[in-house]
Each structure stands twice: as C-alpha cells, then as structure tokens.
C-alpha positions, 0 to 999 in steps of 0.5 A: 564121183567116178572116174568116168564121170570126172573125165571132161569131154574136152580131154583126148582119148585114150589112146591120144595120150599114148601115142607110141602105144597106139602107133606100135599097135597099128604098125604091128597089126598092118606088118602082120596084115601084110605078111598074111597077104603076101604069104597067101600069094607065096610063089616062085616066078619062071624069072626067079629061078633064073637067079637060082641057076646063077645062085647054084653055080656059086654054091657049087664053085663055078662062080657067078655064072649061068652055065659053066664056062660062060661068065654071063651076069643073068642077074639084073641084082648082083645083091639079091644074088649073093644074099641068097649064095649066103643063105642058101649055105643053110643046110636043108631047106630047097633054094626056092622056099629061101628064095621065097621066105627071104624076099617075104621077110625083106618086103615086110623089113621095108615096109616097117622101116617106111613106117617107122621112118614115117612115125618119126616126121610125125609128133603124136600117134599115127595112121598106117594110112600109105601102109594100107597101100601097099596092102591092098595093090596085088603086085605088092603081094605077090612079088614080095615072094617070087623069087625076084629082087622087088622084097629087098628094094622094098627093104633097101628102100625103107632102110634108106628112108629110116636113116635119112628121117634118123638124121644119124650116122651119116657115113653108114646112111652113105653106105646103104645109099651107094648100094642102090645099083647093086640091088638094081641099076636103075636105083642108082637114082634114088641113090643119088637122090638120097644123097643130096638130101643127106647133104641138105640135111646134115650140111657137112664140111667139104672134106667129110661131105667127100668122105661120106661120098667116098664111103657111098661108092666104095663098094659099087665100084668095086663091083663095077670093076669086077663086073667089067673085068669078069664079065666084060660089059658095063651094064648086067647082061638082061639090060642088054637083052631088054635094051635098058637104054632105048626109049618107048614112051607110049608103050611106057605111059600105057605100062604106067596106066595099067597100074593106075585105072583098075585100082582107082589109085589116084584117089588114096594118093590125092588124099594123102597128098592133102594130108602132107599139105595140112602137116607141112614137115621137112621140105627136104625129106618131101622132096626127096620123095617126090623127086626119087619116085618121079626119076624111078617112074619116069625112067620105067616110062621112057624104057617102055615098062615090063611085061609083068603088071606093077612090078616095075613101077612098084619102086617108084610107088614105094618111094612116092609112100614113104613120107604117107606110110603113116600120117598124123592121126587128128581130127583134120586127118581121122577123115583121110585115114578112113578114106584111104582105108575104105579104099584099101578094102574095096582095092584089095578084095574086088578090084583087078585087072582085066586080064587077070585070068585070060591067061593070054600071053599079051603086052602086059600079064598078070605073072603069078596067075598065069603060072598058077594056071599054067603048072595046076599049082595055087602055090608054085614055088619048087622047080619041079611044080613048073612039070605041070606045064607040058613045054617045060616037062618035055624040055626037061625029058629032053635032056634028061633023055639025051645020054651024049653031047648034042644041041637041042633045039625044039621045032615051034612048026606043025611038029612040036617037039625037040631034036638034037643035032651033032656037036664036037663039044664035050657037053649038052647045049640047050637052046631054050625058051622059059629056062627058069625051072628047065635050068634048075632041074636039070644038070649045071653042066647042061649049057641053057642058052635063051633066044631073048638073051637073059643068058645068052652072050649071043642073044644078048648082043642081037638085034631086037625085033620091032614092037617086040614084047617088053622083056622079050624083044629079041629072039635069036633063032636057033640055027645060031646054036647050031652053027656055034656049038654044033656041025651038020645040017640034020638033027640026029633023030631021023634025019630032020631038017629044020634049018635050010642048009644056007641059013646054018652056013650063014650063022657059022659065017657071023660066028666067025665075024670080029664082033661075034668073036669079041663077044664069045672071047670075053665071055669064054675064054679062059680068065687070065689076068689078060683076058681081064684087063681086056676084058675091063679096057674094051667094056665100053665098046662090047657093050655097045655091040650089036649085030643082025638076028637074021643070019644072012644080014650078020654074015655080011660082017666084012662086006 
C-alpha cells in the first residue's frame, strides 16, 4: 500500500502540520511582494529633500539647521534626521538615493515585525491577509521611499507591536515606546498607548513600573530640552507652519474619506475584523490596536488632514492592521483570507483615486504622480531630476546666476520671473516656493526662506490665511524678505518695483515689533549659554506667537 493511499482523508494537509514552514514562506513571499512594489514606486518628494537640506548642514557642521545661522527645526522627525546624518557618513552614494533605500528598508522592517508580531498571537500557520493591505493601497508604496519619515513609523511601529506580543524585555519595549515623539509628535499617542499596555500586560511592581517610565522618557526629554533651548519652541517649526493645534473637522473627515471610498477599504477590514472576533486572542494587545489607530486617526481629522493622499492617515491604518497582519489559517478562516486577497488584486491593479493624473494643485494630491508629471521623471529621486519642472530650473539659475549678495524675490504677476534687490547682508537670501530641490542644489549658504513657513522663523509665526491648502495655509508675502534682509524699494534689475513703497516701510516697521524681534533673536542670534536659558524659559510663550501676514495690520504692533 502507498503512502498516498494509506493517508486518511480526515488528516490535515501538508502544510497544516508544518506551520512554521508555511508561515515563513507566506511572510517572505508577501515581504519580498511589497519590496517589489514599493521599489517600482522609487521617488524622492519636493518635501523630502527639505529633510535633506537639513541633513547636509549636519554633515557639514553647521548643526542642525536649514540655513546657516538660523536654528530653524525644518524637520517634523528629528530621528529620520539623524538616521540619515548617520548613514549619509557612507562615502559614495548621493543622499537622496539614501534617503530612498533606507526608508524602502524601514518600511519593509515594519511590515515584517507586524507579521511576525502577528504570528505569535496565532497558534498554527497563518495568512498574511492585512499584510496584503499594505500591498495593495498605493500610498503604502509610494511613501515607503519619498524621502519622508512614513518607512521608519512603519518601522517603529511594528517593532513596538513585536515586543509587545514578545512580552520580553520590558525596559528596552519602554525604550523604543518613548521614541515615538521623535519620529513624529503625534506618535507620542501610541506612545502612551503602548505603554499602558505593557503595564496591563506585565503587572510590574510600582517601583519598576516607574523605572520602566523613567527609561521610556529619558531620551525624548532630553531632546525636549535641547529642542527648546536650541531652538526656542516646544513644538518642531512645520507644526507651526501647519498649525498643528487647530481644528478643521470637515476638512478632516473628507481627507479621511479620500482614503477610504476609492479603494472600498471597508470591505478587507470588516472581514478581518470578524476574523479577530471568531479567534478571541489578548483583549489587551486588541485594544491596544484599536485604541492607538483610533487616537492617530482621530487626531489627523481634527487637524483637518494633509495635502498628500493617505499619507497621514497611514500610521493610523498601520496600526489598526497590526493584530490582521497575519490571522489564523483554518477552515473558518481560509474564506476571509481568499476575500481580503481577491481585494487586494482588484485594489492594487485597478483602483484609484480620481485625480490621479489631473495633476491640478487641488485639496488633496496625488504627490508622487504629480511630480513624475511635472519633472518628465518616472523615477525622481536626485535633486537635479526636479530641473525638468520650469520654476524650479529658473530659481536655481537665479541663484547660481547672481555672483553678489542680494534678495530674490520672483514676481507671480503677468511677468514671471525673479528680481533681486539690494542688501547690506553678507550673503543671498531667496524668498522661495517649493524649495526642496532649489535648496539641495544650490549652495548651503544661500539663505532659503518659504512663505509657508517650513523653514521660515518669520513665516512660521504668521497668520494663516482662511481655507487655506492644508499644509500650506499660510504665505507670507515677499516684501517681508525685503524689509528684513534688504534696503531700497527697487530690484536691481531694471529698476523694478514690485512692492509699493508703503507696504515695504510697513514690514520694516513689524520687523522691529517686540514680537517679531523675539522670534528672530531666539533663532539668530548667537547661541550662548544665555541666549539658551532664554531660549528654553520663553519657549512656551514664543511658541505662541503669532503676528498679522499683511504688513499694515503687523506695523500696528505698539498702537
């Protein structure tokens, strides 16, 4: 008699009784099916290169800066900024190919410590089914390169997951806990989410559960304090610029929606989410799930969303998958696993979003398409790809074109194009728009300054304008520029007059406004054991600082 006919019909197959076969097999094949994706998708975002600007004054010891002598933080993830300073010591590769690898190695890092954190809730082999999720939703692929911090919240994420599920080393769990905040401030939620659940999990004595705390904040306190000392805020300087604090609940909702209808999403997670019920595993770590998803997503609602589709809701989503990344493969399950991959096919090759190639700069954008379109590039990853698109080849002539000192300002009327004027400054100051690969290609002394405030001290601190774009609410125009860094009414070129005279006068006056002054101080004048102390004790209220956009109405500082 054979074997094969010796085997009863009632035995499980093959690869039931070699579960961990199975499993590593379906998790290498979807990690490997995910890098291929996201690889296709390779890119560097405008917003990217902004971190790498910040990244090459470190490497060329001026600090962590934008522009040299200006202790602006331009970066929301102070962690993404020092892992690439890190990296970035390798000789030989160009920063934005770092950028890229590393955040594509980051992702695919999260992705697998989900799964695998997944695997060990579940007791026999399992499906990859939320895994699938991630694989099939194109924001996932596209910002796990992008130069963005989004592959190392992937990364984070999971690894806090994974040693939560562990149940091990709790000290080192409240370690990578308390680094949330520093690779973005709205993590601190999950944060503290996680930590709750460690407790609930480990039930420590009161003197090692404050231990464990004490480890968990040791480090983003540090960094509090030097962030408020160096920098003289209590927030990074783009929460400023974005209003990270205010509220804009519809605007929200619809961001959150944008996500959701083109991609059905619903459907893969109702179907996982009866999986979670039928399997009935650790009410905490479930929780824990539900509960830091929700905080995240409710937290990108109420700040209104982004300008960039899925991106900021993808920490949120990341998290609500962490306890489906893989689920129980049986016969009460093999139904929702075909279900969520049959989605996943249908999500990943037809469905998009309706703007995908309108390439219109409206609410909410497909980034990576638009900047393909708009450089000629498939693939723009080098600063220098971003010369295809005519503004930004026409700043950097600009600069490279001025062989003195002056302030650049471009003209957005019937004639387009930049004029400088007159300063007593020992350097070019640029008052820019998208300045992400201006600022990598041209010089580190050339002083870049946004009207949205990314990485403008002055900008920062404006006014926003109603309804604005979300991500780009405020604009500062450029008369400010000229009051603050140059003299004279006229561009040198011709003689041009693009501001009236009484609205340059106006800006010189708010310059000289005590709020206006504070900003500048803390941010430009000379870092002394001094100027840090007031720098760190006035944080708090110069965070608070907000001044008119218009001219006229800032002037009227003393009246």
């Amino acid at each position: 008699m054979t074997a094969a006919a010796g085997a009863s019909l009632d035995d499980p197959p093959s690869w039931y009784r070699r579960p961990m076969a199975w499993t590593w097999a379906a998790t290498g094949a979807v990690l490997v099916l995910y890098t291929v994706l996201a690889w296709q998708r390779r890119w560097m975002s405008d917003d990217g290169l902004l971190v790498l600007r910040t990244v090459r004054q470190i490497l060329a010891g001026n600090g962590p800066v934008f522009n040299v002598g200006e202790r602006v933080e331009a970066s929301t993830s102070p962690l993404w900024t020092w892992l690439l300073a890190g990296v970035g010591t390798i000789p030989g590769p160009p920063l934005e190919w770092i950028a890229v690898i590393v955040g594509l190695l980051c992702a695919v890092g999260g992705l697998f410590f989900g799964l695998d954190g997944a695997r060990r809730l579940y007791a026999g082999p399992v499906a990859p089914a939320g895994a699938l999720i991630v694989c099939a939703l194109p924001p996932f692929r596209d910002f796990a390169t992008s130069g963005l911090e989004t592959g190392l919240v992937l990364l984070w994420i999971g690894l806090s997951w994974w040693l939560l599920v562990r149940g091990k080393a709790p000290v080192a769990t409240a370690v990578v806990l308390g680094l949330g905040p520093l690779v973005r401030p709205d993590l601190a939620l999950f944060s503290v989410v996680g930590f709750v659940a460690l407790v609930l999990l480990r039930r420590p004595r009161w003197r090692a559960g404050l231990g464990w705390f004490g480890a968990g904040i040791a480090i983003p306190v540090a960094y509090q304090v030097f962030r408020m000392g160096y920098y003289g805020l209590l927030t990074p300087n783009t929460a400023l610029a974005k209003e990270a604090a205010n509220a804009d609940w519809p605007r929200g909702f619809a961001y959150l929606a944008d996500l959701f209808s083109p991609y059905v999403l619903w459907i893969p997670l109702l179907l996982l989410v009866i999986v979670v019920v039928l399997e009935r595993r650790s009410r905490i770590l479930l929780l824990t799930s539900l509960v830091g998803a929700v905080l995240l997503a409710l937290y990108v609602v109420r700040v209104g969303g982004d300008f960039m589709h899925g991106r900021m809701l993808l920490p949120a989503l990341f998290v609500l998958l962490l306890p489906i990344m893989a689920i129980p493969l049986t016969q009460r399950t093999i139904a929702f696993a075909a279900g969520t991959a049959a989605w996943a096919v249908v999500a990943g090759g037809w469905l998009r979003v309706p703007y995908e190639n309108t390439h219109e700069a409206v609410s909410v954008t497909d980034e990576r398409s638009y900047w393909a379109w708009a450089t000629g590039h498939e693939h723009p990853v080098l600063a220098t790809d971003y010369l295809g698109q005519d503004v930004i080849r026409r700043a950097v002539d600009a600069v490279q074109g001025t062989d003195q000192p002056a302030v650049l300002v471009y003209s957005y009327g019937d004639v387009k194009q930049w004029f400088r004027f007159p300063t007593e400054r020992p350097y070019v100051t640029m008052a820019a728009d998208s300045m992400g690969a201006i600022s990598n290609i041209v010089s580190l002394d050339v002083r870049i300054h946004d009207g949205y405030g990314l990485a403008s001290d002055l900008a920062a601190h404006s006014s926003s304008i109603p309804n604005g774009r979300p991500g780009h609410s405020k604009w500062l125009v450029a008369a400010w520029e000229i009051a603050e860094a140059g003299r004279g009414d006229y561009a040198i070129d011709g003689q041009i007059r693009m501001f009236q005279p009484a609205e340059i006068d106006a800006a010189r006056r708010a310059v000289g406004c005590p709020d206006v002054r504070e900003v500048l101080a803390s941010t430009r004048a000379p870092l002394t054991w001094g100027r840090f102390v007031d720098n760190f004790t006035g944080a708090v209220g110069r965070t608070e600082i907000r001044y008119p956009r218009d001219p006229s109405a800032a002037a009227r500082c003393g009246a």
